[in-house]
N, CA, C and O atoms as a GROMACS GRO file, in nm:
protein
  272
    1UNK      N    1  -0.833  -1.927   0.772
    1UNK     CA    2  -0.957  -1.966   0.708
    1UNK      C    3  -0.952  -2.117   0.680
    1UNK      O    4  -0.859  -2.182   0.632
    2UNK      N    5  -1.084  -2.163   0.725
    2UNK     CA    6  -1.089  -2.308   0.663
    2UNK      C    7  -1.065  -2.310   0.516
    2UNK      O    8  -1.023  -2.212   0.453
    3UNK      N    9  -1.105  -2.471   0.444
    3UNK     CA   10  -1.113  -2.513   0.320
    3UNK      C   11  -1.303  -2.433   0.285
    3UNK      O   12  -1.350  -2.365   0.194
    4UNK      N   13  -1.348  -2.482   0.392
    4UNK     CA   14  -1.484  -2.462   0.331
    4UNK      C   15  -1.540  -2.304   0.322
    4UNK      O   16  -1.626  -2.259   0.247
    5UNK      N   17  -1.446  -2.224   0.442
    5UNK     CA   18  -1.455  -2.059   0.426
    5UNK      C   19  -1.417  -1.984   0.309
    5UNK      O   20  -1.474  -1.885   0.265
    6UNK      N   21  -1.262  -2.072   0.239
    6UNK     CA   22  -1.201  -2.021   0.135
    6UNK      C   23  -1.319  -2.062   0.023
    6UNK      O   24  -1.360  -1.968  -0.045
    7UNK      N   25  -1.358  -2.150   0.007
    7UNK     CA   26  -1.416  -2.206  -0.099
    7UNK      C   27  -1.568  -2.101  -0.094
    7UNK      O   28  -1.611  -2.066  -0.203
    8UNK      N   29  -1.622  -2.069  -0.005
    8UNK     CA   30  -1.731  -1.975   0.043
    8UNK      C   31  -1.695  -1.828  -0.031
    8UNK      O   32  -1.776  -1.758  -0.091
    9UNK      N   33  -1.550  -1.800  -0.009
    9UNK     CA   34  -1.508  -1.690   0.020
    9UNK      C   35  -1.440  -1.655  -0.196
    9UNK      O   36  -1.403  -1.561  -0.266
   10UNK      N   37  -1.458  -1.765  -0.205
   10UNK     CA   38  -1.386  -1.762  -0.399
   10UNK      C   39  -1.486  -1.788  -0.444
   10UNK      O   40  -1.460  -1.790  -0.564
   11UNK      N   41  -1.625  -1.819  -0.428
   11UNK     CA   42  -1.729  -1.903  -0.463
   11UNK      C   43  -1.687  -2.058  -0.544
   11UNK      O   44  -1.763  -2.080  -0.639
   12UNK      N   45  -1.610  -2.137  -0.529
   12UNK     CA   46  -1.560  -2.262  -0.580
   12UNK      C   47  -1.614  -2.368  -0.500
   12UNK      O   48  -1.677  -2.340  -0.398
   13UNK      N   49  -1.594  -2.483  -0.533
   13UNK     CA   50  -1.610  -2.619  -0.472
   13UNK      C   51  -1.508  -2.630  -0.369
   13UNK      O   52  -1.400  -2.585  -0.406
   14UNK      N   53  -1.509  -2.685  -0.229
   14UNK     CA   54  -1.414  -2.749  -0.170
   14UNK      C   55  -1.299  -2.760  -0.222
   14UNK      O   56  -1.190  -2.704  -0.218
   15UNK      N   57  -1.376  -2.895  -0.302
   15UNK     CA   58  -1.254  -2.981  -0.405
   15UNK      C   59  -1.119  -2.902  -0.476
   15UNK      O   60  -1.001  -2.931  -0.497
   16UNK      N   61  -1.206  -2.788  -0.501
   16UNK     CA   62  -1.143  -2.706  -0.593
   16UNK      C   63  -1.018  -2.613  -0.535
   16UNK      O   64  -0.933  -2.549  -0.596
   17UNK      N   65  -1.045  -2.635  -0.366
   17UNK     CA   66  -0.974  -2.553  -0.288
   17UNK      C   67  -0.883  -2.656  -0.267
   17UNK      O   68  -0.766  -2.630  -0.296
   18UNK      N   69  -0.908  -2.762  -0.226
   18UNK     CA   70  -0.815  -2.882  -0.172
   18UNK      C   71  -0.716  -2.894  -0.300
   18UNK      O   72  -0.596  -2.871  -0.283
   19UNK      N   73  -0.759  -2.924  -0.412
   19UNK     CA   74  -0.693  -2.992  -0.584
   19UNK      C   75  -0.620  -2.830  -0.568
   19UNK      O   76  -0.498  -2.850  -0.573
   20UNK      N   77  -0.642  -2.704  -0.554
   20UNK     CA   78  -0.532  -2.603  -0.603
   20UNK      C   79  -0.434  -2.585  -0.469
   20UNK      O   80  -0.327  -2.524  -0.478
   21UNK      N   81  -0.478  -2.644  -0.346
   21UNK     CA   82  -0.361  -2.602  -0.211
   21UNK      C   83  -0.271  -2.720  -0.263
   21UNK      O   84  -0.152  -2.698  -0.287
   22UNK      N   85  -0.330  -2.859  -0.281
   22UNK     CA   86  -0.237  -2.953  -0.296
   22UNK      C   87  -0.133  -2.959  -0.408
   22UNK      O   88  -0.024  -3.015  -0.396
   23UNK      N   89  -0.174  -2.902  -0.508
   23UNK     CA   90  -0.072  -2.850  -0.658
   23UNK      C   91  -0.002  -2.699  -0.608
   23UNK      O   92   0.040  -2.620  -0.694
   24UNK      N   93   0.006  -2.667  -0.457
   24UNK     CA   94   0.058  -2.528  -0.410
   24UNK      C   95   0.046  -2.408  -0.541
   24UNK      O   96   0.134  -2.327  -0.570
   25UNK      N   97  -0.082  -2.421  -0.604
   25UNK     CA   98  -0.085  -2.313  -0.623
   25UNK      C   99  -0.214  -2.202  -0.592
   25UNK      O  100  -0.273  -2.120  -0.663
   26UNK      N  101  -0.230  -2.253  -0.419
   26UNK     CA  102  -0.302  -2.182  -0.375
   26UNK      C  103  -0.199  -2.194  -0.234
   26UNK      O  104  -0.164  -2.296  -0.175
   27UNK      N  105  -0.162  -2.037  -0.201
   27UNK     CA  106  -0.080  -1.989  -0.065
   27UNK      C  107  -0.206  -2.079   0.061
   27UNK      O  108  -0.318  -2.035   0.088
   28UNK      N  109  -0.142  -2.215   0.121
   28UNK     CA  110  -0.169  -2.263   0.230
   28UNK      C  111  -0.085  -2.330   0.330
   28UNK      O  112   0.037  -2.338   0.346
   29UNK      N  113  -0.177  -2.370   0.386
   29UNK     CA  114  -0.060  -2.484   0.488
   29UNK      C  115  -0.173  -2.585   0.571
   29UNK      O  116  -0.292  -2.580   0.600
   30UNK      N  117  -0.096  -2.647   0.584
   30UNK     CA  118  -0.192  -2.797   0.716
   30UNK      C  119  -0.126  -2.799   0.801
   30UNK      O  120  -0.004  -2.808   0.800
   31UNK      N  121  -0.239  -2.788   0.941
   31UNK     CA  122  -0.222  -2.803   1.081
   31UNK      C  123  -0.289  -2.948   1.119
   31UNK      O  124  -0.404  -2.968   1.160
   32UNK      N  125  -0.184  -3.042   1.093
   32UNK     CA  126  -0.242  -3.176   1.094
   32UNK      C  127  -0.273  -3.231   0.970
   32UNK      O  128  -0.202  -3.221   0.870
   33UNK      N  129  -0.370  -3.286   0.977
   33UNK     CA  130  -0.467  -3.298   0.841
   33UNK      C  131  -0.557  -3.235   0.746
   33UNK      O  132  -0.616  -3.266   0.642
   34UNK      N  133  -0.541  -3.095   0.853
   34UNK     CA  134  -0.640  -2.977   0.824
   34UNK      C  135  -0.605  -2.902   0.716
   34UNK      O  136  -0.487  -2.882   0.742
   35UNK      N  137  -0.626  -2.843   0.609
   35UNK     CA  138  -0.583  -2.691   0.540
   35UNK      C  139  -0.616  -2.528   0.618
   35UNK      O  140  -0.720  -2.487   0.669
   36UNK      N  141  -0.515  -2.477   0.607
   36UNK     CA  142  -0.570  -2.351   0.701
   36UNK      C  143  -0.524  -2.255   0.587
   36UNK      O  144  -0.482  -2.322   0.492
   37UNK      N  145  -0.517  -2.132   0.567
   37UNK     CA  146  -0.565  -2.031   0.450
   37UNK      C  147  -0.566  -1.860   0.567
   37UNK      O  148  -0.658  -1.814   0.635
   38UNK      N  149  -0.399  -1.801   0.540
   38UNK     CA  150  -0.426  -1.658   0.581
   38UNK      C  151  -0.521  -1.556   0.464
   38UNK      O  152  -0.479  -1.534   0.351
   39UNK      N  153  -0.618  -1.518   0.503
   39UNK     CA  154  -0.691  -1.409   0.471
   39UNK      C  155  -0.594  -1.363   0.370
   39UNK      O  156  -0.587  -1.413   0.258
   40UNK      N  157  -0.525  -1.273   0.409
   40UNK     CA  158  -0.417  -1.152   0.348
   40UNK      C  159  -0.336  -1.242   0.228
   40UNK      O  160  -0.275  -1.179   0.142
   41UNK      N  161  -0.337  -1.436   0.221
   41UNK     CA  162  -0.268  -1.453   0.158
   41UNK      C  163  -0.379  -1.476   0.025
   41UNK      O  164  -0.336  -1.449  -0.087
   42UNK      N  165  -0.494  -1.515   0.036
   42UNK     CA  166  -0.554  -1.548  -0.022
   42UNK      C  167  -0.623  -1.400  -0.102
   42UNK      O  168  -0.714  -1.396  -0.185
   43UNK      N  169  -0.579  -1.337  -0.070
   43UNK     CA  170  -0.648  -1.150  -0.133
   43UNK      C  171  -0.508  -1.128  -0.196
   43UNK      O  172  -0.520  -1.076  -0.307
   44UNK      N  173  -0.400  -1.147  -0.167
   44UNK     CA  174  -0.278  -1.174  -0.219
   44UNK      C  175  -0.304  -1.221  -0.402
   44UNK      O  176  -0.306  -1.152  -0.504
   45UNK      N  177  -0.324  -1.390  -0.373
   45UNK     CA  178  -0.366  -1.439  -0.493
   45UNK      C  179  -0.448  -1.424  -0.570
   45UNK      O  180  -0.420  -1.447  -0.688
   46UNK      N  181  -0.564  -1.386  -0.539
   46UNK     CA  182  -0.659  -1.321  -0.617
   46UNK      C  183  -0.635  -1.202  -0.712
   46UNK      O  184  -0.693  -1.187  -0.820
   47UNK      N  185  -0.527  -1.104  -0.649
   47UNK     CA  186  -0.457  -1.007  -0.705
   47UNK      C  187  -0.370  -1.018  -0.794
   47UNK      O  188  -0.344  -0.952  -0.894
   48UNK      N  189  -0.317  -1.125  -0.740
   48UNK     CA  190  -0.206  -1.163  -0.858
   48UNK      C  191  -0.242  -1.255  -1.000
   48UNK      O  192  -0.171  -1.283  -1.096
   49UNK      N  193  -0.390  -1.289  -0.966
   49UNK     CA  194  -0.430  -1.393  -1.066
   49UNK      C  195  -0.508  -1.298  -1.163
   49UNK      O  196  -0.517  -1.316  -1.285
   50UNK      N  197  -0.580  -1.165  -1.071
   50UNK     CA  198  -0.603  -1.078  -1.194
   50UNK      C  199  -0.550  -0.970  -1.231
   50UNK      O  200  -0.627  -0.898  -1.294
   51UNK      N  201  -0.430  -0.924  -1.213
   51UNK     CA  202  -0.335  -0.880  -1.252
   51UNK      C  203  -0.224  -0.927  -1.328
   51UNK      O  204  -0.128  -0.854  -1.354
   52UNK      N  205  -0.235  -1.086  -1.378
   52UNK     CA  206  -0.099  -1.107  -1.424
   52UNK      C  207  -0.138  -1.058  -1.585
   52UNK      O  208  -0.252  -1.055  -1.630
   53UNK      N  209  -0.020  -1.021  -1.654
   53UNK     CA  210  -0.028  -0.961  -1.772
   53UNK      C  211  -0.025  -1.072  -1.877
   53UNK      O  212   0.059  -1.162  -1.871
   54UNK      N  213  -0.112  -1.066  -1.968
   54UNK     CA  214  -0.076  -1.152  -2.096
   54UNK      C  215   0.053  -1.144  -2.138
   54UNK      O  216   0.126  -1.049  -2.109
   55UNK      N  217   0.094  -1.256  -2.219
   55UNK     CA  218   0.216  -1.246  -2.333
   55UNK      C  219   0.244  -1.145  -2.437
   55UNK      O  220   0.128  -1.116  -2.466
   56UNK      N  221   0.269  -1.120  -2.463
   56UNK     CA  222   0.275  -0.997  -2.596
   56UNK      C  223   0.232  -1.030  -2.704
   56UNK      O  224   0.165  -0.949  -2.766
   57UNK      N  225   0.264  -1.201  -2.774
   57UNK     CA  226   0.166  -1.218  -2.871
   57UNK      C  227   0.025  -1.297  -2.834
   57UNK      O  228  -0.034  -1.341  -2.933
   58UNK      N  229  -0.028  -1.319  -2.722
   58UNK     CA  230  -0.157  -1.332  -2.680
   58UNK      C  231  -0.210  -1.195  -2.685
   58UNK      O  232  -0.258  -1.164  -2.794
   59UNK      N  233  -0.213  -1.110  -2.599
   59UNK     CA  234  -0.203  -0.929  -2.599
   59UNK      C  235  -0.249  -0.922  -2.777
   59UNK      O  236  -0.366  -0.904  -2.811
   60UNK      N  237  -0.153  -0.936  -2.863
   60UNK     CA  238  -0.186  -0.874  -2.981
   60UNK      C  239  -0.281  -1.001  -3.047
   60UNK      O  240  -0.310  -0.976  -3.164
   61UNK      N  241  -0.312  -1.073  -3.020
   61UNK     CA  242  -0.436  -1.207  -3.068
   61UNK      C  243  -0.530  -1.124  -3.020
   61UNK      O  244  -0.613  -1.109  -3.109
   62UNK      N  245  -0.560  -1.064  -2.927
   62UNK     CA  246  -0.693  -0.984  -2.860
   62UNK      C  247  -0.691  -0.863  -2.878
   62UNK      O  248  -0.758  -0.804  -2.793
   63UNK      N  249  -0.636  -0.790  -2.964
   63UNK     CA  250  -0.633  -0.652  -3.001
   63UNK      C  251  -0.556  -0.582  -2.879
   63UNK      O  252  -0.495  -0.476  -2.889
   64UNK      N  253  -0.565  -0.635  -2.798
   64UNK     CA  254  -0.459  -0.535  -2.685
   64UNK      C  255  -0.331  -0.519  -2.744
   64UNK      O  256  -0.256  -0.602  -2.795
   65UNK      N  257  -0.315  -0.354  -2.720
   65UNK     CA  258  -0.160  -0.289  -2.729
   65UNK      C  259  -0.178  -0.251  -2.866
   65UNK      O  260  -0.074  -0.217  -2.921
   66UNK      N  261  -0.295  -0.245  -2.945
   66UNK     CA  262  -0.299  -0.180  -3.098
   66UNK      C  263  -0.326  -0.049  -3.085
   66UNK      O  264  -0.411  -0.014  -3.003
   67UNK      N  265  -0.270   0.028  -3.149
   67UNK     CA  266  -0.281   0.173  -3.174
   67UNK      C  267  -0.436   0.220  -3.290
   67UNK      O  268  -0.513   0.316  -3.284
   68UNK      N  269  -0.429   0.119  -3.371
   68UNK     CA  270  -0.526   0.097  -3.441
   68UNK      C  271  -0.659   0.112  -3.452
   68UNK      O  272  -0.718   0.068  -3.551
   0.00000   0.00000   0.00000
């Protein structure tokens, strides 16, 4: 996937695709000057960005994990 497919494909800015591949914390690579973006890696991250678990005392700041 291009920059401008991914960015299509997350609904974000370009920019926003370029500023998170270049801080690698978006799974990419450059063929040249280009950014290129596997599909599977980018459904990857998405998964992992809404799946990661809060802290335990963030969790209990938001009522999560109260029996209460």
């Amino acid at each position: 996937m291009t920059v401008k497919e991914v960015a299509e494909y997350l609904r974000v800015n370009q920019r926003t695709v370029y500023r998170l591949a270049v801080e690698r914390r978006l799974p990419g690579f450059k063929v040249g000057a280009n950014w290129r973006f596997k599909r599977g890696d980018i459904e990857g991250w998405i998964s992992a960005q809404s799946t990661a678990a809060l802290p335990a005392d963030e969790a209990n700041a938001h009522g999560e994990g109260k029996d209460t």
